[in-house]
C-alpha positions in Angstrom: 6.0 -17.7 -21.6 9.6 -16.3 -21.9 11.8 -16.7 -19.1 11.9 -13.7 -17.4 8.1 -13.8 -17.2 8.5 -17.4 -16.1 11.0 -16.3 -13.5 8.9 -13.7 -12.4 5.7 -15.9 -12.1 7.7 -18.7 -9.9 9.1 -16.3 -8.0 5.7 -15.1 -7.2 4.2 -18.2 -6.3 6.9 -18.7 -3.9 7.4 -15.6 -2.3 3.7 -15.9 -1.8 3.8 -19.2 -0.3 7.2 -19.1 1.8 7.6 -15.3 2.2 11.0 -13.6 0.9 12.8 -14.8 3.8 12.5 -18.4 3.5 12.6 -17.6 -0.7 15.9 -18.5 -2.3 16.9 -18.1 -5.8 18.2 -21.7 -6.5 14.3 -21.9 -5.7 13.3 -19.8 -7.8 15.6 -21.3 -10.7 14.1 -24.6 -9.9 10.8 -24.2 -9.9 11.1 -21.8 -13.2 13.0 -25.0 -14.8 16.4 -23.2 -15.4 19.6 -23.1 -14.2 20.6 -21.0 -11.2 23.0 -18.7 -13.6 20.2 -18.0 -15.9 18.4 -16.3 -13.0 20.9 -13.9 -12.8 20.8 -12.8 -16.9 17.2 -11.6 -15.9 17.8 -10.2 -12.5 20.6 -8.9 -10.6 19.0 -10.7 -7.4 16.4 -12.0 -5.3 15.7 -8.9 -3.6 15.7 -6.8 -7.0 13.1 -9.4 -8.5 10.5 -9.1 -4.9 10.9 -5.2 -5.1 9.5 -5.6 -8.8 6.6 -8.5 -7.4 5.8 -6.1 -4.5 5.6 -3.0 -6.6 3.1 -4.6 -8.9 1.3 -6.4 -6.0 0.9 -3.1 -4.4 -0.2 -1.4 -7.8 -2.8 -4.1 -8.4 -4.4 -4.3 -4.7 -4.6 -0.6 -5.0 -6.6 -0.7 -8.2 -8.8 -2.9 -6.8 -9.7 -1.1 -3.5 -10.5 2.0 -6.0 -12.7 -0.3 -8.0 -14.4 -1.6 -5.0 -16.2 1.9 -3.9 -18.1 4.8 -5.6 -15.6 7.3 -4.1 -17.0 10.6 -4.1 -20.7 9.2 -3.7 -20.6 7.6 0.2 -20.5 9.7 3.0 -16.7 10.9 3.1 -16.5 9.1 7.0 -18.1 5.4 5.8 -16.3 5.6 2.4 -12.8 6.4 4.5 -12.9 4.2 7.2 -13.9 1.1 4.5 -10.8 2.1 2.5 -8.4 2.1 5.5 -10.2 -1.7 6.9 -10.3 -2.8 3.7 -6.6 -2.2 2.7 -5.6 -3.6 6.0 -6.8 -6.7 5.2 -5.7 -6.8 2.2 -2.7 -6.5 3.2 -2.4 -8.6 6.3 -4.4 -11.1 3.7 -1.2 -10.8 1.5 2.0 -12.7 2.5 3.7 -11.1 -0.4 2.5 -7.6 0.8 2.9 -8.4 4.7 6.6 -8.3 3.7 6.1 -4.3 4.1 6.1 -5.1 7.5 9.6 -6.5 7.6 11.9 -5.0 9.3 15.4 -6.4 7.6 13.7 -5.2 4.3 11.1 -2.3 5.0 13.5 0.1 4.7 14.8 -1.3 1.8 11.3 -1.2 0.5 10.5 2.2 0.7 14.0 3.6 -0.5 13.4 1.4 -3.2 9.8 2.4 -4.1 10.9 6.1 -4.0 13.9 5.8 -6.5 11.7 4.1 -8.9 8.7 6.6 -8.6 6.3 4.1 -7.5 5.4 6.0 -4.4 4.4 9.2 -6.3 2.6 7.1 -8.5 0.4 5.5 -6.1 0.1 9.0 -4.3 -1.1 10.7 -7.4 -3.4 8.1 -8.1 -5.0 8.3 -5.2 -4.2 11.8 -4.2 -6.0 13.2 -7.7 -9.1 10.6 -6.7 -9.2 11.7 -3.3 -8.6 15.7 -4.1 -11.7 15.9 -6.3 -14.2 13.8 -3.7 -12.6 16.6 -1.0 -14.0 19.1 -3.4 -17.3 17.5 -4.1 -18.0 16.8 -0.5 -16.9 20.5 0.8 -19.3 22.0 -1.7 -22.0 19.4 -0.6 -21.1 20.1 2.7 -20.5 17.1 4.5 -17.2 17.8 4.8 -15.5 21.1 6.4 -13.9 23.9 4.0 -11.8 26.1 6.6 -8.9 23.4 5.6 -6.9 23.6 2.4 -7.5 20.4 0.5 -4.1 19.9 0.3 -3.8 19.7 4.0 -6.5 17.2 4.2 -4.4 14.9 1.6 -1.5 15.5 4.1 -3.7 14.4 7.2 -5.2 11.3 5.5 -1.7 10.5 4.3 -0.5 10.4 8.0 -2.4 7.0 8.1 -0.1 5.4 6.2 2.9 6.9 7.4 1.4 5.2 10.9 1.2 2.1 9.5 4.5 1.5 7.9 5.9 2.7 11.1 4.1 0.4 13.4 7.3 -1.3 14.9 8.6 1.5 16.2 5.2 2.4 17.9 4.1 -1.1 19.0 2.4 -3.7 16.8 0.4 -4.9 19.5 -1.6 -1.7 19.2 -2.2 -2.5 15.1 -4.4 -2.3 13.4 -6.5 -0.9 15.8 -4.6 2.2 16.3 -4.7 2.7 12.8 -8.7 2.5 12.5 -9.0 4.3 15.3 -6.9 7.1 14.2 -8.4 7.6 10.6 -11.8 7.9 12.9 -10.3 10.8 14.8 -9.0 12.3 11.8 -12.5 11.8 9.6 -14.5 12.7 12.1 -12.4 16.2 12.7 -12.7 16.6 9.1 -16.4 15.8 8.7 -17.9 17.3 12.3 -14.9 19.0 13.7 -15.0 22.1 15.6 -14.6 25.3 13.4 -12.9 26.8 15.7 -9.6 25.0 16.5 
């Protein structure tokens, strides 16, 4: 294993065990079996090195919820509402990706996963998955077609945007409000009244 890989794999195992907080690279170096200045002629710092663990975390538990479900085949409510329960726990499951709850570094997170493009990749590869079951279950009709798919992807979306910004709404309400809320939102899209 070359270093950087071996860096990256200690630094996982770590992060993983202690969270990034109680993560330091001395640590890291020791654990990888080099010296603290080596570190540093791989990555620029600690937090550089968990933005590229998280990012690949996150890619990989995503692939695996897709994997996990025959998307457009179950009923668009049962199929959504396993999707949302089953990423929460695989989140909360995670300690690496329970760091996306951290306040001192959420923010971080996010500005970081948007400079790098990771967010529209996880969007589009969901958002193309998602866009063609919204097609397939409007023409089977089990799911309404007076809204634009593109508004639906927006709607489901919202989730998300919920979750991340739990703190500022009250974390004793999670994840509850969240599952309760892609409910709502499924069932307006599924059995919702035409009219509104």
């Amino acid at each position: 294993m070359i270093k950087k890989e071996q860096i990256f794999q200690c630094a996982y195992d770590l992060f993983n065990e202690k969270g990034y907080k109680d993560t330091n690279v001395a640590q890291i170096a020791k654990k990888a079996g080099i010296a603290v200045g080596s570190f540093y002629k791989h990555y620029d710092s600690k937090e550089v090195l968990f933005f590229e663990i998280i990012t690949k975390e996150n890619e990989q538990q995503k692939k695996r919820l897709a994997k996990t479900f025959r998307l457009c085949e179950d009923d668009p409510a049962i199929l959504l509402t396993r999707i949302i329960t089953q990423n929460l726990a695989e989140m909360s499951s995670s300690r690496i990706l329970r760091e996306w709850n951290n306040n001192d570094l959420v923010h971080k997170l996010e500005q970081s996963f948007y400079e790098q493009g990771e967010i529209e990749n996880i969007n589009e590869f969901f958002q193309n998955r998602l866009a063609e079951c919204i097609r397939k279950w409007k023409k089977e009709g089990r799911m309404r077609d007076d809204f634009d798919d593109a508004f639906i992807i927006v709607m489901l979306n919202s989730i998300h945007y919920v979750d991340v910004h739990k703190r500022d709404l009250g974390t004793q309400h999670f994840p509850q409000l969240v599952v309760f809320l892609a409910q709502f939102i499924i069932k307006g899209l599924t059995e919702g009244d035409k009219s509104i």
